[in-house]
Each structure stands twice: as C-alpha cells, then as structure tokens.
GUMIFI-787904 format. One record per atom (N, C-alpha, C, CB): residue number from 1; residue in three letters; x, y, z; atom name. Coordinates in pm, 1 decimal, padded with zeros to 6 digits, m for minus. Atoms other than C-alpha are relative to their C-alpha. Glycine has a CB too. Layout:
N
{NUM,'Ala',{X,Y,Z},'CA'}
...
END
This chain:
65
{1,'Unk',{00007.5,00086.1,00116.3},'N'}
{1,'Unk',{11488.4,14499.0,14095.7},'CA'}
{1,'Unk',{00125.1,00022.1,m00084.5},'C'}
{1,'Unk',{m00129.2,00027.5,m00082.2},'CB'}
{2,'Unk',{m00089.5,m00041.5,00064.5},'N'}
{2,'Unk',{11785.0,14438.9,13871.4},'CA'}
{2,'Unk',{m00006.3,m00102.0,m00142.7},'C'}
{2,'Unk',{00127.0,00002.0,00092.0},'CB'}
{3,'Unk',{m00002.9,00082.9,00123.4},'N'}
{3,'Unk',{11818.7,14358.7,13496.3},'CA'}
{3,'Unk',{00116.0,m00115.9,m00026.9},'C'}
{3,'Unk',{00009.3,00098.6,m00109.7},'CB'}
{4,'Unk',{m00083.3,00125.6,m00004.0},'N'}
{4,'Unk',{11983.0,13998.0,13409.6},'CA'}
{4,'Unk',{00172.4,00050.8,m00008.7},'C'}
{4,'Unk',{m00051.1,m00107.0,m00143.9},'CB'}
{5,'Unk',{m00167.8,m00036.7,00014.5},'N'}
{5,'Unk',{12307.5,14179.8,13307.8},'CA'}
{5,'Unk',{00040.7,00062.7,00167.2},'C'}
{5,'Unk',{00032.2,00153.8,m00151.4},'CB'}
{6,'Unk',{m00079.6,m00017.6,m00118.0},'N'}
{6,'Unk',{12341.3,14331.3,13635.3},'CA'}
{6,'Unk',{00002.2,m00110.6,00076.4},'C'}
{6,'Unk',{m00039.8,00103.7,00077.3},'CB'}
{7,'Unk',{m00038.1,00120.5,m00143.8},'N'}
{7,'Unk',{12261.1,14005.2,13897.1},'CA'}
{7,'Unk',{00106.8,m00063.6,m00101.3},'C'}
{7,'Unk',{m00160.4,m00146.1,00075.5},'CB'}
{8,'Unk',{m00138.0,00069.3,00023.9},'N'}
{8,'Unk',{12517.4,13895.4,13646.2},'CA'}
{8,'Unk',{00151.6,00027.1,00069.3},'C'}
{8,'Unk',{00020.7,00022.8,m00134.1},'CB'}
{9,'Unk',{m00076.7,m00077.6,m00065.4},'N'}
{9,'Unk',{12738.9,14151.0,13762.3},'CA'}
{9,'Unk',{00027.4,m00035.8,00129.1},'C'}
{9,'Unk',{m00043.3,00110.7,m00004.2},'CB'}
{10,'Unk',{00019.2,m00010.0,m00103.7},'N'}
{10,'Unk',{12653.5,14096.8,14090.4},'CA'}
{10,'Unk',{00059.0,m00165.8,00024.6},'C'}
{10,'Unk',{m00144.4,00057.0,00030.5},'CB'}
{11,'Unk',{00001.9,00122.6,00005.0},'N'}
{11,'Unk',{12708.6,13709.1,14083.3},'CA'}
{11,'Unk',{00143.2,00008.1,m00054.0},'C'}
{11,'Unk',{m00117.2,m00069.3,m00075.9},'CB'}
{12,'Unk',{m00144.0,00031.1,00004.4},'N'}
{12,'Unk',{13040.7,13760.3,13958.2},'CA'}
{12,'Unk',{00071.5,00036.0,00132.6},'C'}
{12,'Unk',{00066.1,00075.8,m00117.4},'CB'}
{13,'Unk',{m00039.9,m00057.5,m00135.5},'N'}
{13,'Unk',{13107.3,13990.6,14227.4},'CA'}
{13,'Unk',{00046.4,m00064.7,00118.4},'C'}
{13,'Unk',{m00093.0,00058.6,00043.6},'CB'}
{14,'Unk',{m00000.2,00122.3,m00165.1},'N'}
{14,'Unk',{13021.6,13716.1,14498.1},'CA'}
{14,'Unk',{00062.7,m00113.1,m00071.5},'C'}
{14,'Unk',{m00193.6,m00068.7,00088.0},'CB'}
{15,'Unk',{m00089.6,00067.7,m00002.3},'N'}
{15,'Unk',{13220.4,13491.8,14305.1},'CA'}
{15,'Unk',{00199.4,00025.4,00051.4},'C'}
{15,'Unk',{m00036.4,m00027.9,m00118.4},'CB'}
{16,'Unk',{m00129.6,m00074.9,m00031.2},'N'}
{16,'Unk',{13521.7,13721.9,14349.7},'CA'}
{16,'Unk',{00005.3,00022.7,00161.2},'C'}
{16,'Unk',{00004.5,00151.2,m00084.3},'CB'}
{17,'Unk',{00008.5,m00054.2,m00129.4},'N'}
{17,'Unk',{13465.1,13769.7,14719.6},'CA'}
{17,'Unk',{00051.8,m00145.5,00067.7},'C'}
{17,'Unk',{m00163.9,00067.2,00046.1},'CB'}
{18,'Unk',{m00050.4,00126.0,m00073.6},'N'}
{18,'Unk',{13447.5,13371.3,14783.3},'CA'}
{18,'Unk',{00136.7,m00031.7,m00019.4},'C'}
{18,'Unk',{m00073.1,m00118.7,m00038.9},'CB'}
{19,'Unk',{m00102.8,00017.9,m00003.4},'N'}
{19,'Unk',{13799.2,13355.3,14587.7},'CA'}
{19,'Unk',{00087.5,00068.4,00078.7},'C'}
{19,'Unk',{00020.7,m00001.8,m00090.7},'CB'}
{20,'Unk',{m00055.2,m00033.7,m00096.0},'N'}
{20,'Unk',{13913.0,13613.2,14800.9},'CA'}
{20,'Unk',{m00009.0,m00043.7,00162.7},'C'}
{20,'Unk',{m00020.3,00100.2,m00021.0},'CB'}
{21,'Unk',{00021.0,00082.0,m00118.2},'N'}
{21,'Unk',{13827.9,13446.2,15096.2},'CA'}
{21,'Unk',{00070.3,m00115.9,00009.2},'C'}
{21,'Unk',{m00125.3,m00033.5,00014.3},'CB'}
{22,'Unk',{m00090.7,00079.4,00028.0},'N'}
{22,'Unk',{13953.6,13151.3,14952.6},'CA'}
{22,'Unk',{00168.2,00020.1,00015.9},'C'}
{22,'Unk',{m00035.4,m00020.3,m00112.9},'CB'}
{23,'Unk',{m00152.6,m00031.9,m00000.6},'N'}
{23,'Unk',{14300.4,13304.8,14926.2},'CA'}
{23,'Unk',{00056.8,00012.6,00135.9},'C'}
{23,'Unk',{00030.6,00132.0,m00073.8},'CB'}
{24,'Unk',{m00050.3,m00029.7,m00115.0},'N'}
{24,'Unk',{14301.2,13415.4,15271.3},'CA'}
{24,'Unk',{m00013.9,m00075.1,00099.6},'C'}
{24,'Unk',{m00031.4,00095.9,00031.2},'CB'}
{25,'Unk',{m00014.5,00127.0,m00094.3},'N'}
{25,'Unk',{14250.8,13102.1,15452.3},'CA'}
{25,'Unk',{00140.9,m00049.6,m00061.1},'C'}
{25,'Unk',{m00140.4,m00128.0,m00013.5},'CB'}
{26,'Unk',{m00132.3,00105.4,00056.2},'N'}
{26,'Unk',{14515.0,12909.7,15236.5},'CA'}
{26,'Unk',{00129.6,00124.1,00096.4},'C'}
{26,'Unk',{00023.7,m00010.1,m00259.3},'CB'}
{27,'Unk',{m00085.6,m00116.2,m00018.4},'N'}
{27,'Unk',{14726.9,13276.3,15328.2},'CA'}
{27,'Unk',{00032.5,m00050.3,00148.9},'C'}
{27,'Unk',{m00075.2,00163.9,m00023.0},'CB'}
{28,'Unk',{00001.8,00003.0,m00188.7},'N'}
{28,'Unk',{14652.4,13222.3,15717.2},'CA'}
{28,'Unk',{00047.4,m00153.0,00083.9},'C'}
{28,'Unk',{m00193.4,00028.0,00059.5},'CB'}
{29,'Unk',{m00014.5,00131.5,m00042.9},'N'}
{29,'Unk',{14717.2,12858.1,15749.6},'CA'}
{29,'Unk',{00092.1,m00020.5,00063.1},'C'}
{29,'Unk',{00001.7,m00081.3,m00078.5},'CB'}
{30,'Unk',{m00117.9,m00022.6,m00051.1},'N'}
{30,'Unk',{15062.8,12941.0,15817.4},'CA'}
{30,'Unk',{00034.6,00005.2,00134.4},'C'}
{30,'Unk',{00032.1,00092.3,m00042.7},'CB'}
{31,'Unk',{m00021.4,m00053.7,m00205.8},'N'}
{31,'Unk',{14988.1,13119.8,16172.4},'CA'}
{31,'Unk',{m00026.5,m00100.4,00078.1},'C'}
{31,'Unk',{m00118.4,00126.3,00078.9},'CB'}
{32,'Unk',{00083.1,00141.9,m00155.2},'N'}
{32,'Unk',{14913.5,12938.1,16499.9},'CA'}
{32,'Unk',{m00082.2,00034.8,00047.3},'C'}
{32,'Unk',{00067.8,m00048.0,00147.4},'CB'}
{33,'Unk',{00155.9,00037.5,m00034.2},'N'}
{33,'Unk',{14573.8,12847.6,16593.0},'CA'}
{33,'Unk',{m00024.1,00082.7,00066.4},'C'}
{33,'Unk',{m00044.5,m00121.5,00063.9},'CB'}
{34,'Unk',{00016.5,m00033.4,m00089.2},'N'}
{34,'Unk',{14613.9,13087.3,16873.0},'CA'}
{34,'Unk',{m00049.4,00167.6,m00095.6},'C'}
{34,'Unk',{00122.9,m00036.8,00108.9},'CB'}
{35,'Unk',{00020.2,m00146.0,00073.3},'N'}
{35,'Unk',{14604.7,13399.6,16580.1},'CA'}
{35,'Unk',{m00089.9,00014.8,m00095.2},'C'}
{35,'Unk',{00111.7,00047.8,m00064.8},'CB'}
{36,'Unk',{00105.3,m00002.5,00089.8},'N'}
{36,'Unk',{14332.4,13280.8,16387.8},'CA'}
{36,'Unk',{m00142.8,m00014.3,00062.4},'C'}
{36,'Unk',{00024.0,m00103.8,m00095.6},'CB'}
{37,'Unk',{00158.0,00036.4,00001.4},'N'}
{37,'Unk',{13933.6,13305.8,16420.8},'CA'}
{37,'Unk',{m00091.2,m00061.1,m00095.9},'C'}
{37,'Unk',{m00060.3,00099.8,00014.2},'CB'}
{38,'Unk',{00103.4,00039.4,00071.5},'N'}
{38,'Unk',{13645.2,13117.9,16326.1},'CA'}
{38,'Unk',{m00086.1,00074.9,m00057.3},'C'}
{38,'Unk',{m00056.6,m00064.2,00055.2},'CB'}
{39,'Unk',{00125.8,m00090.5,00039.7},'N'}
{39,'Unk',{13466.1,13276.1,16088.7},'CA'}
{39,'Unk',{m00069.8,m00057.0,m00152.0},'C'}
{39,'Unk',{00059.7,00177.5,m00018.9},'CB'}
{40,'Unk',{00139.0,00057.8,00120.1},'N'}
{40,'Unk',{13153.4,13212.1,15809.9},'CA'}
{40,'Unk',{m00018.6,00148.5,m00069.9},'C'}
{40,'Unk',{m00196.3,m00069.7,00096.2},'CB'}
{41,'Unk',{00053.2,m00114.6,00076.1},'N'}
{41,'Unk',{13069.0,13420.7,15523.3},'CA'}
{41,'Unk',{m00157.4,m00124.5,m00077.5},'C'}
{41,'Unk',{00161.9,00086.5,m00145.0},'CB'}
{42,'Unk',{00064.5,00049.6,00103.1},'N'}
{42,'Unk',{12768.3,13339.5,15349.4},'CA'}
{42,'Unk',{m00096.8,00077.4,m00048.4},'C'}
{42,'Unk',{m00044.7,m00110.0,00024.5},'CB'}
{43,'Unk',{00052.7,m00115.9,00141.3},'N'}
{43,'Unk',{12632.1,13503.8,15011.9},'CA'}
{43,'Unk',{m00110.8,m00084.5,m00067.4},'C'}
{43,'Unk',{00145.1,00041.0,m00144.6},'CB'}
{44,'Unk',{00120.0,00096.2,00078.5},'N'}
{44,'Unk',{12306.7,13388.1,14836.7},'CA'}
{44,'Unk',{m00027.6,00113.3,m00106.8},'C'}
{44,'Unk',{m00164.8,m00053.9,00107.8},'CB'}
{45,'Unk',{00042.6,m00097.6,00090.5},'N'}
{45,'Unk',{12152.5,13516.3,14542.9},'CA'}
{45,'Unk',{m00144.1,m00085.6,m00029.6},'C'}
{45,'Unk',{00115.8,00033.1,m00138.7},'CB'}
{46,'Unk',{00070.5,00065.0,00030.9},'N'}
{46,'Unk',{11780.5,13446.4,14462.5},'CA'}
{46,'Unk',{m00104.8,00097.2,m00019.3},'C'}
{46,'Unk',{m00008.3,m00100.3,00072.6},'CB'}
{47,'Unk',{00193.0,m00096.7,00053.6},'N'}
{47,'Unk',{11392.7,13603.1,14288.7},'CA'}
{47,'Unk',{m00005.4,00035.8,00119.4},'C'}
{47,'Unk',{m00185.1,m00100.3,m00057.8},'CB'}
{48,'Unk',{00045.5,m00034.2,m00035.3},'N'}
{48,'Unk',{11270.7,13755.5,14542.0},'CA'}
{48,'Unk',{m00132.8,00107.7,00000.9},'C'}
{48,'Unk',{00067.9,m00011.9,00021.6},'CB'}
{49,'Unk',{00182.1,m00060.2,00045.5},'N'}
{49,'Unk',{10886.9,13906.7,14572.0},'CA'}
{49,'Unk',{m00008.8,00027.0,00164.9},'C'}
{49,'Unk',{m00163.6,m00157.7,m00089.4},'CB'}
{50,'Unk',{00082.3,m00026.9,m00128.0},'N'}
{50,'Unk',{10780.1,14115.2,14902.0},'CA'}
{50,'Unk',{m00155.4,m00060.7,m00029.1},'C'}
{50,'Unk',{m00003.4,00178.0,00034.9},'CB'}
{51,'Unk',{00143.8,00100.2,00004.2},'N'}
{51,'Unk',{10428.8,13884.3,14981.7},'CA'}
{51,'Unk',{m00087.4,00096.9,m00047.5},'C'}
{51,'Unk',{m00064.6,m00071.7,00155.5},'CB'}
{52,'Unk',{00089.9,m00109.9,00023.3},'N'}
{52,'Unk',{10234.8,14230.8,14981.8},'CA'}
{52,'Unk',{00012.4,00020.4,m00145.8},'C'}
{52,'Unk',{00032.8,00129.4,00084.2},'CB'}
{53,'Unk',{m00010.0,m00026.8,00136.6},'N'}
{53,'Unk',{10356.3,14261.6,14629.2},'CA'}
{53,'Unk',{m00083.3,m00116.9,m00077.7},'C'}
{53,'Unk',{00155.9,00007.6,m00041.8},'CB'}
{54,'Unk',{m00006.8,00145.7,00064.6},'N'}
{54,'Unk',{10294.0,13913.2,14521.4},'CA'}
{54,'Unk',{m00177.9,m00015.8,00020.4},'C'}
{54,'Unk',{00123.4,m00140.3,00103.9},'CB'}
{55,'Unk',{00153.1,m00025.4,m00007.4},'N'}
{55,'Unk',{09889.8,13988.9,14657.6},'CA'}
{55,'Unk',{m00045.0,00045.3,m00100.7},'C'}
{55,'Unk',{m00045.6,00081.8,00092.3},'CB'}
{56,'Unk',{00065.4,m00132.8,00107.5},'N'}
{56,'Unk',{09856.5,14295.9,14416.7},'CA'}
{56,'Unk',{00055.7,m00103.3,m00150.6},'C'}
{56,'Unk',{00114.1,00223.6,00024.0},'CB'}
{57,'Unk',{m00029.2,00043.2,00127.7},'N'}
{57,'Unk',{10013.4,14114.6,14109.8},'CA'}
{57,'Unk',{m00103.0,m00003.0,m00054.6},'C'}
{57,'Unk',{00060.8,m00108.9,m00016.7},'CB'}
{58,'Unk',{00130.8,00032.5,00079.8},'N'}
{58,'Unk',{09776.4,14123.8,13832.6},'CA'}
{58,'Unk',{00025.1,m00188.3,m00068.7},'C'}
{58,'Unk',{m00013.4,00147.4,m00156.3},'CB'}
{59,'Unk',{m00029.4,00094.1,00122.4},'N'}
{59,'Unk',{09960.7,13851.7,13585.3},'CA'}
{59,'Unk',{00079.7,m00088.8,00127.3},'C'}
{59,'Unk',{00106.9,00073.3,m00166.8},'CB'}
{60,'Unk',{m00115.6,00084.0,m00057.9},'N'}
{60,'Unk',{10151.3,13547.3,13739.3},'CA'}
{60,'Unk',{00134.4,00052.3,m00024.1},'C'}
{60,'Unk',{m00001.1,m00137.4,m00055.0},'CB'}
{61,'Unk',{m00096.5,m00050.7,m00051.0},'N'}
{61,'Unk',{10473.1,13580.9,13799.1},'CA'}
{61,'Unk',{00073.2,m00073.9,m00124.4},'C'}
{61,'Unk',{00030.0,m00022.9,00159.4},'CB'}
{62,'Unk',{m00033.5,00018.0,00095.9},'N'}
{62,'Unk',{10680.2,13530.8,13467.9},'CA'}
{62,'Unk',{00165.2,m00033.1,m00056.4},'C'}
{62,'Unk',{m00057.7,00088.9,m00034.9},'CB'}
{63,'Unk',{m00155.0,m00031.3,m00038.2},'N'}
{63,'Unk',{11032.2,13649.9,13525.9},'CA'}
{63,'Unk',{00119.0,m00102.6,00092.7},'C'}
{63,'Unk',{m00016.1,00130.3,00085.9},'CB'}
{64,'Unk',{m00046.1,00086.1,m00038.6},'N'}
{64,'Unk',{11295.1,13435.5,13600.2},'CA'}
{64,'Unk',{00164.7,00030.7,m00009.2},'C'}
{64,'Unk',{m00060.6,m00105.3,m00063.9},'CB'}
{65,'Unk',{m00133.9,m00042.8,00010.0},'N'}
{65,'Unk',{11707.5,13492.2,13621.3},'CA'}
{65,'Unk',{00095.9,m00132.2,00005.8},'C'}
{65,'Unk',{00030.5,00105.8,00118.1},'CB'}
END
C-alpha cells in the first residue's frame, strides 16, 4: 500500500522512464535496421485489492488515488 504522495512519486518515476525511452529511440534512429531490436515497455499504475482481501473487508472500499 502506498500513500498518495508516494504513487505520486512513483508516477513521476514512470513518467521519467517513458522519456527516457523516448530519447533512446529518437538516439537509435540513426543506426541500420540490422543494429536495432524490437522492443515494448509497458508501465501501468492502478488500485489494486488481492480478492481474498476484498472478501474480509468490513466497510466498502473508499480509497481512491
């Protein structure tokens, strides 16, 4: 579990990762096709609740980011 200031943290983080990524395609464009690979990143951020948890809850679920 993390408090709003940190998935903030964290959400910058993975913004900083896609610009670096970003940089290094534009960087690589240069080479020939023969020196580059296909590759995928992908970063999500979202609530999450293990189901077993989400059984025991007393109160609905309230919390939101």
């Amino acid at each position: 579990m993390l408090s709003r200031s940190s998935t903030l943290r964290l959400h910058e983080a993975m913004e900083g990762l896609t610009r670096l990524l970003d940089e290094l395609v534009a960087q690589d464009l240069a080479l020939p096709t023969a020196e580059r690979h296909g590759v995928s990143l992908f970063i999500g951020l979202r609530p999450w609740e293990f189901s077993a948890f989400t059984q025991l809850r007393r109160m609905p679920r309230e919390k939101f980011f």
